[in-house]
C-alpha beads as a LAMMPS data file, in Angstrom:
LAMMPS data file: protein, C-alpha beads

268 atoms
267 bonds

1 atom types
1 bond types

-500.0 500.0 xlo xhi
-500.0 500.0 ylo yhi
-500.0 500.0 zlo zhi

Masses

1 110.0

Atoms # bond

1 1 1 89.643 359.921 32.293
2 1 1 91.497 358.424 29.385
3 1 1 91.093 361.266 27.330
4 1 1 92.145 363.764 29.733
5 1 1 95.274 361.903 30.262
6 1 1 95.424 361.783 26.418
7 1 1 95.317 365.344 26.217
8 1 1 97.478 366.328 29.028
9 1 1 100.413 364.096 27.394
10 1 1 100.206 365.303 23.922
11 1 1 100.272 369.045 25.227
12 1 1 103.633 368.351 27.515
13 1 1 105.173 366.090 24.201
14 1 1 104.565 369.445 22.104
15 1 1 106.134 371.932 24.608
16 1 1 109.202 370.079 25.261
17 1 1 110.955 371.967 23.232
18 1 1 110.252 375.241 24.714
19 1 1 111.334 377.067 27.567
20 1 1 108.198 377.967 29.540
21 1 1 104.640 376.486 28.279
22 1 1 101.436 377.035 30.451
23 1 1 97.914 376.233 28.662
24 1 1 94.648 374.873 30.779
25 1 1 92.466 372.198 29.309
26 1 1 88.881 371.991 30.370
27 1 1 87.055 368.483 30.597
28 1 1 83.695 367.587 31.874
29 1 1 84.364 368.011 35.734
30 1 1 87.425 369.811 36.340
31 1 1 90.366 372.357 35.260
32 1 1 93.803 371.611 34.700
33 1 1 96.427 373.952 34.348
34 1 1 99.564 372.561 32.922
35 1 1 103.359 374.166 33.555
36 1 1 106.483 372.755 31.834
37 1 1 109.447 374.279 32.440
38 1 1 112.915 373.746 30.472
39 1 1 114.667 376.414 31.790
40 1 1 117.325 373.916 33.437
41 1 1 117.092 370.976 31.072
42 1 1 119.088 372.582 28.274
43 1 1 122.323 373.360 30.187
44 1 1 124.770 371.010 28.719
45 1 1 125.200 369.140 32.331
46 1 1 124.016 366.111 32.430
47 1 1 124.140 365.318 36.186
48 1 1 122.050 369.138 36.836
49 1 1 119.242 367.764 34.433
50 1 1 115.968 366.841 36.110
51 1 1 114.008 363.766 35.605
52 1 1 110.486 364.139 33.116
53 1 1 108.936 364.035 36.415
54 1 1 110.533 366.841 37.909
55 1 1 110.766 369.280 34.666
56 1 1 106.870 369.402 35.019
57 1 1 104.016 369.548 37.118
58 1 1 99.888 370.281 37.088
59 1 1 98.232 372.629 39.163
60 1 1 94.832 371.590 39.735
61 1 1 91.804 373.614 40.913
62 1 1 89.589 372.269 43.859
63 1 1 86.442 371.490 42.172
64 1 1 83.575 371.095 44.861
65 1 1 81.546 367.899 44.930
66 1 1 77.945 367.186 45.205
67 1 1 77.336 365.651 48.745
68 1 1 75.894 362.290 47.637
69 1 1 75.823 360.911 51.324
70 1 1 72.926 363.155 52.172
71 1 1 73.698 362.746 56.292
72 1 1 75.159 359.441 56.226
73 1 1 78.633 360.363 55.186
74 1 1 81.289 358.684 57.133
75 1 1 84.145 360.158 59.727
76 1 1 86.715 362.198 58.920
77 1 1 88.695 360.804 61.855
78 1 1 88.037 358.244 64.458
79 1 1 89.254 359.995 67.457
80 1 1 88.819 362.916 69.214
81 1 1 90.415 364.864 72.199
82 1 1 88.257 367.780 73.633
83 1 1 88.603 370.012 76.517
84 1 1 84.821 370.872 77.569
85 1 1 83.200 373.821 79.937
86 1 1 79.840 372.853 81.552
87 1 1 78.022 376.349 81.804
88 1 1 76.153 375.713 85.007
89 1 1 79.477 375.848 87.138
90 1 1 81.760 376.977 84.746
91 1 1 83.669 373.489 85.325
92 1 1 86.199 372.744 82.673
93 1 1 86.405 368.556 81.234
94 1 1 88.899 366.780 79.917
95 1 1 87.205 364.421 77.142
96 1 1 88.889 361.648 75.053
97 1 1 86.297 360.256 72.214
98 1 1 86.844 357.065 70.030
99 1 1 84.931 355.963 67.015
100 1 1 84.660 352.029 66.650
101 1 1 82.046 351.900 64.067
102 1 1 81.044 355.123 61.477
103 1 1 78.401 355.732 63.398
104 1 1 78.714 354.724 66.698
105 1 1 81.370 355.507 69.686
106 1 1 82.183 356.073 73.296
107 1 1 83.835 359.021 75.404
108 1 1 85.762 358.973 78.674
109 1 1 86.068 362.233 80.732
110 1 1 87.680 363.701 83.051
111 1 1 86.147 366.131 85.465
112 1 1 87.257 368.168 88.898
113 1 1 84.883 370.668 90.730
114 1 1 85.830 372.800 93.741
115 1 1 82.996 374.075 95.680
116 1 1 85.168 375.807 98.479
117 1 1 83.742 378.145 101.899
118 1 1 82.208 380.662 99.667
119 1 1 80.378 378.767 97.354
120 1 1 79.237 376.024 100.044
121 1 1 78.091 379.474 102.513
122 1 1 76.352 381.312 99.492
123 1 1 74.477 378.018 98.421
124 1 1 73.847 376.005 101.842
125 1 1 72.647 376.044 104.987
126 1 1 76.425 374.863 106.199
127 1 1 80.040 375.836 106.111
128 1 1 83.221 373.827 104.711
129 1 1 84.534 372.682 101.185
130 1 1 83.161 370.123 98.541
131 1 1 86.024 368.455 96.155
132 1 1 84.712 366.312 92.872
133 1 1 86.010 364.046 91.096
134 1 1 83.578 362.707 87.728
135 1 1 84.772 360.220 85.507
136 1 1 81.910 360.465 82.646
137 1 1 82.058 357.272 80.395
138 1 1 79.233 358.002 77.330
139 1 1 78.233 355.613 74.855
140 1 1 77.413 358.034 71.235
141 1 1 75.311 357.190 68.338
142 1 1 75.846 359.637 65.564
143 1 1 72.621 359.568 63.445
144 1 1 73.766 362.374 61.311
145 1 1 77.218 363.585 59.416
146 1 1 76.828 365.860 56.071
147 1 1 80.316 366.560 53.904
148 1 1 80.043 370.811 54.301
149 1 1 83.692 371.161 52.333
150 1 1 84.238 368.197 49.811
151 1 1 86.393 368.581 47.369
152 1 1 87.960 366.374 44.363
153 1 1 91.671 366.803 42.492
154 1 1 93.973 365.091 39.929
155 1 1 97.650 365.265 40.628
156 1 1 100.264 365.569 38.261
157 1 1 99.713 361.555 37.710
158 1 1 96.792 361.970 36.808
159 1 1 95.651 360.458 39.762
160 1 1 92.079 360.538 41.205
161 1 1 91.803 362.206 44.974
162 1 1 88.939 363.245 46.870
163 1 1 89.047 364.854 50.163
164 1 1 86.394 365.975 52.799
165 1 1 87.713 369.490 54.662
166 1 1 84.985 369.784 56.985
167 1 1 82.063 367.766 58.190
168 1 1 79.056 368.626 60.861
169 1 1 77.437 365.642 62.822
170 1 1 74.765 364.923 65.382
171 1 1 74.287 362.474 67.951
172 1 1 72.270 361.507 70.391
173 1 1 74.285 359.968 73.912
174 1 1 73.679 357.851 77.270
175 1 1 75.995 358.783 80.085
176 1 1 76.779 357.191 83.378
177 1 1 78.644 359.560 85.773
178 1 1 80.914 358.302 88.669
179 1 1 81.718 360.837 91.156
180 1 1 83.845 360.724 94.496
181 1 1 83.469 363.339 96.735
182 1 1 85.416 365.153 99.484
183 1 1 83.382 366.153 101.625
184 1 1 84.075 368.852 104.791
185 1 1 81.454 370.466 106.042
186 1 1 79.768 371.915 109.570
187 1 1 77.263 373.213 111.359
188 1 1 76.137 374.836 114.329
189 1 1 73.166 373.561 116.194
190 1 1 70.483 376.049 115.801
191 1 1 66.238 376.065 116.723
192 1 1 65.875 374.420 113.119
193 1 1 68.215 372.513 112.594
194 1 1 71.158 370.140 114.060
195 1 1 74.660 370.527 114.270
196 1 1 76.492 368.338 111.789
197 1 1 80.350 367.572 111.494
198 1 1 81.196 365.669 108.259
199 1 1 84.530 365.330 107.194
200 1 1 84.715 361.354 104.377
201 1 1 84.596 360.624 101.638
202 1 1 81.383 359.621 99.905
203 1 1 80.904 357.879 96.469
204 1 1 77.938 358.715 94.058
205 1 1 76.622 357.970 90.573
206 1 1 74.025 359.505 88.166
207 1 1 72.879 359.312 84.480
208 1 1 72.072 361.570 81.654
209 1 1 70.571 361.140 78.356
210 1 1 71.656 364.399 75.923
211 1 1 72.233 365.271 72.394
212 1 1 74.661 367.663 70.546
213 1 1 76.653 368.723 67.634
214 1 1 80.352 368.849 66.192
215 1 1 81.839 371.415 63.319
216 1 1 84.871 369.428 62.126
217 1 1 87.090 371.561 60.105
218 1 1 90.338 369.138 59.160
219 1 1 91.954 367.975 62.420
220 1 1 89.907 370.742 64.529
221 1 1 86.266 370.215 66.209
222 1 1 83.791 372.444 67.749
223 1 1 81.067 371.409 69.292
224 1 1 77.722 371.834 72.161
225 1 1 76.010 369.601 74.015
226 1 1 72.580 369.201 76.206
227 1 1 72.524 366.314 79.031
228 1 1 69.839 365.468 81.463
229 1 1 69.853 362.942 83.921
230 1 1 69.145 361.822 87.580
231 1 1 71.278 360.251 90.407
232 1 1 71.479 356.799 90.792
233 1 1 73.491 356.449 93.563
234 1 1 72.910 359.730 95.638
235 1 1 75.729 360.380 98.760
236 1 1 74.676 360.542 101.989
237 1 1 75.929 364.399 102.652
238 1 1 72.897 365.678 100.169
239 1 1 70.485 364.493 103.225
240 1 1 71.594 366.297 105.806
241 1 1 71.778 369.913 104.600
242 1 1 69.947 371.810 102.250
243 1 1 70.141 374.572 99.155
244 1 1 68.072 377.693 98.481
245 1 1 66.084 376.817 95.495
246 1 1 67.364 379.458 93.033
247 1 1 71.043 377.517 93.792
248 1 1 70.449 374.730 91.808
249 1 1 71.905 376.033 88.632
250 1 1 75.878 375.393 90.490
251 1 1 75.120 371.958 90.529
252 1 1 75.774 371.676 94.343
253 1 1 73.095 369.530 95.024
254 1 1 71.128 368.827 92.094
255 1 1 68.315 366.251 92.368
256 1 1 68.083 366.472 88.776
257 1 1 71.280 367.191 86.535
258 1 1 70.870 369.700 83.945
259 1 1 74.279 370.493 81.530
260 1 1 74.760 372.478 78.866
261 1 1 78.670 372.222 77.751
262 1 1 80.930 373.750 74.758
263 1 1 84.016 371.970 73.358
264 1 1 86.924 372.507 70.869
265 1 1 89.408 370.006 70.711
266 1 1 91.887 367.772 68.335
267 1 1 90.975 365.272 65.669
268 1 1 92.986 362.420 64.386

Bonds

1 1 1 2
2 1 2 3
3 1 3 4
4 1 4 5
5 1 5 6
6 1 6 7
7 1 7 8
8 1 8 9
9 1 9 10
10 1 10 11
11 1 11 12
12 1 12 13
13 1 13 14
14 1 14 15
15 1 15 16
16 1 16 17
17 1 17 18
18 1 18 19
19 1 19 20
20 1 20 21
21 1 21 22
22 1 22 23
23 1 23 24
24 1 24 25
25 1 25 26
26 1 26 27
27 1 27 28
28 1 28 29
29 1 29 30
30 1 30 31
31 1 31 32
32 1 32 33
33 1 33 34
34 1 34 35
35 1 35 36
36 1 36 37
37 1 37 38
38 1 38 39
39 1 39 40
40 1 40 41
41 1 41 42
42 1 42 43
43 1 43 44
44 1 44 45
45 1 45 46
46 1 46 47
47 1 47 48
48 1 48 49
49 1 49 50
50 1 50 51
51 1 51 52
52 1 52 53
53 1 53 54
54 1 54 55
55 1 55 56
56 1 56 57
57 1 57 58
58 1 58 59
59 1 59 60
60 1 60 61
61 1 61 62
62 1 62 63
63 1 63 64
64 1 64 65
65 1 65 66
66 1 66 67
67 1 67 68
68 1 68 69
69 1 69 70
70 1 70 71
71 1 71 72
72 1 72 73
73 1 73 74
74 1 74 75
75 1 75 76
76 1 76 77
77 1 77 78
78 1 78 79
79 1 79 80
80 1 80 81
81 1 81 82
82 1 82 83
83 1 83 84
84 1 84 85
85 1 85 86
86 1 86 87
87 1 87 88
88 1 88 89
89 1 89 90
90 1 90 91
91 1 91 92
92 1 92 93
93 1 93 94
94 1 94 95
95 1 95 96
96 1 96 97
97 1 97 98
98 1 98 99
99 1 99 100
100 1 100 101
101 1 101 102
102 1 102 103
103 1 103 104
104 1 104 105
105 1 105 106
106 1 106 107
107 1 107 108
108 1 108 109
109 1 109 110
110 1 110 111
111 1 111 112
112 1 112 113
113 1 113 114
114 1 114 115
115 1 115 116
116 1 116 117
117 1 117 118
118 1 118 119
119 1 119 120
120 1 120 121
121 1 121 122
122 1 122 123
123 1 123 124
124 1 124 125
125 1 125 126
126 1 126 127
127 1 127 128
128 1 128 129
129 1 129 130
130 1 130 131
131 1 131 132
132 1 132 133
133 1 133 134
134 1 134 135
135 1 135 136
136 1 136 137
137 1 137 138
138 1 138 139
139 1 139 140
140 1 140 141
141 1 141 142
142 1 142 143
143 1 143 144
144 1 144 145
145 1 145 146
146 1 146 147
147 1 147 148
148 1 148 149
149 1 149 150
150 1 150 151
151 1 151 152
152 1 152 153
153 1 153 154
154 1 154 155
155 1 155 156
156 1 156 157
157 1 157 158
158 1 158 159
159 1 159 160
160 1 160 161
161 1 161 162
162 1 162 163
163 1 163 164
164 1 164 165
165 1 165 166
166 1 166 167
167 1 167 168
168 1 168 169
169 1 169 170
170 1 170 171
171 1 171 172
172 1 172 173
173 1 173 174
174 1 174 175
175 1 175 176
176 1 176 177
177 1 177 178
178 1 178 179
179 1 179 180
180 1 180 181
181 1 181 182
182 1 182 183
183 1 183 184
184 1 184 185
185 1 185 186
186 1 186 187
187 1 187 188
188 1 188 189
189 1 189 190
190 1 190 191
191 1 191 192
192 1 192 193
193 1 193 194
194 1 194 195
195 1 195 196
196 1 196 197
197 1 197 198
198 1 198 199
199 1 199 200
200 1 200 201
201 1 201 202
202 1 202 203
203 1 203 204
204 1 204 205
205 1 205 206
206 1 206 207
207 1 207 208
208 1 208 209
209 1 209 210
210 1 210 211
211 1 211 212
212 1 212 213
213 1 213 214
214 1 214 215
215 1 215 216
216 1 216 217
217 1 217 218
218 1 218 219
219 1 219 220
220 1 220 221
221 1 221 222
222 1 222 223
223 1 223 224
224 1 224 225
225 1 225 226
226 1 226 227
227 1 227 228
228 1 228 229
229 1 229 230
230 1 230 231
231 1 231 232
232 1 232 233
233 1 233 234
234 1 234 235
235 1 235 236
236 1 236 237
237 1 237 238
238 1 238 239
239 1 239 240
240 1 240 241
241 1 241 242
242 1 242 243
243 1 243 244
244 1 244 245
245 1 245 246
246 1 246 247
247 1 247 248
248 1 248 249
249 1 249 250
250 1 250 251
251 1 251 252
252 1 252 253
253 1 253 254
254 1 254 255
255 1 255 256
256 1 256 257
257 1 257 258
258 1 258 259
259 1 259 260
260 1 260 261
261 1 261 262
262 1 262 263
263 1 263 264
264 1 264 265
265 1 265 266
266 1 266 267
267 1 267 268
């Protein structure tokens, strides 16, 4: 590094004394391209004349860097927000993800699902409306991140800078899912079955274990996700009617959760 610097100052100490210079000098790991310009230095007014800082500056290429980290590299940024669509019911998420450690983190989210006469009709034996609320809360451990876009620059200091465009990371996550639902439903009393009039509120819980992926390309991330999981807390409405087997994939009344979800979001 000495010697670059060495370089670089003898070249701009020779070319001071002409109007435009521009030369490159190579060293061992990267490419600098000098530019002095004197255009406005000569003009016989002192208070128009630019400092030595100002009269020149470097122009440095990117030079790529050899991803040393292997898939241990650490965050780009420690927080993410996220707006996520669970395929199953096409449900959109509003997620909020914090770092506290490299490799380690928890998400909150935000969730609202509508199940409303025609979905409850085409999927049930009853009639009404659904409303959910979820408020996801995840605990992440990230046992992969690889640099994909690292990069390395001198400025016109001669100062040292490496920077990471884009990253891609895996993780594994537990999930515990509190729901409240709004539940209005009937049903008239039939040879099978009995009539049933429910219009509460009932509070439920279940728990997923999943794994998934981000692209992180500066301050924007992409990402998919697997979760699967069980109730813990199942509400009492799930008991008293019933769901054509091929209905399961809406999530209704799942006895099992399944979710596959895509995100893209902020970083910062």
């Amino acid at each position: 590094m000495r010697y670059t610097l060495a370089i670089i100052m003898l070249c701009a100490a020779c070319a001071f004394s002409q109007e435009r210079v521009i030369d490159t000098v190579y060293t061992d790991t990267h490419k600098v391209t000098y530019v002095i310009d004197t255009l406005n230095t000569n003009d016989g007014h002192a208070d128009e004349k630019k400092t030595a800082q100002d009269q020149y500056s470097y122009y440095v290429s990117k030079t790529p860097e050899k991803d040393t980290l292997g898939i241990s590299a650490p965050p780009n940024k420690f927080n993410k927000i996220t707006l996520l669509l669970i395929a199953q019911n096409l449900n959109f998420n509003l997620n909020y993800e914090h770092l506290f450690s490299d490799f380690w983190g928890f998400s909150l989210r935000f969730g609202y699902n509508d199940f409303d006469n025609k979905d409850i009709r085409k999927n049930t034996d009853a009639e009404g409306t659904i409303k959910a609320f979820t408020v996801p809360l995840a605990i992440k451990w990230f046992w992969g991140r690889r640099n994909t876009g690292k990069y390395h620059y001198v400025d016109a200091t001669g100062g040292n800078h490496h920077h990471t465009q884009s990253q891609v990371e895996s993780y594994l996550q537990a999930q515990i899912v509190p729901t409240l639902y709004n539940v209005n439903l009937q049903r008239e009393k039939s040879d099978y079955k009995e009539s049933l009039s429910l219009n509460e509120k009932e509070y439920a819980s279940y728990f997923t274990l999943g794994f998934g992926g981000h692209f992180c390309y500066e301050y924007l991330v992409f990402g998919a996700e697997i979760n699967f999981g069980t109730f813990i807390s199942k509400p009492k409405f799930m008991e008293k009617i019933s769901v054509a087997n091929s209905r399961y994939g809406t999530q209704l009344l799942n006895k099992y959760i399944v979710q596959s979800i895509l995100s893209v979001g902020w970083m910062f």
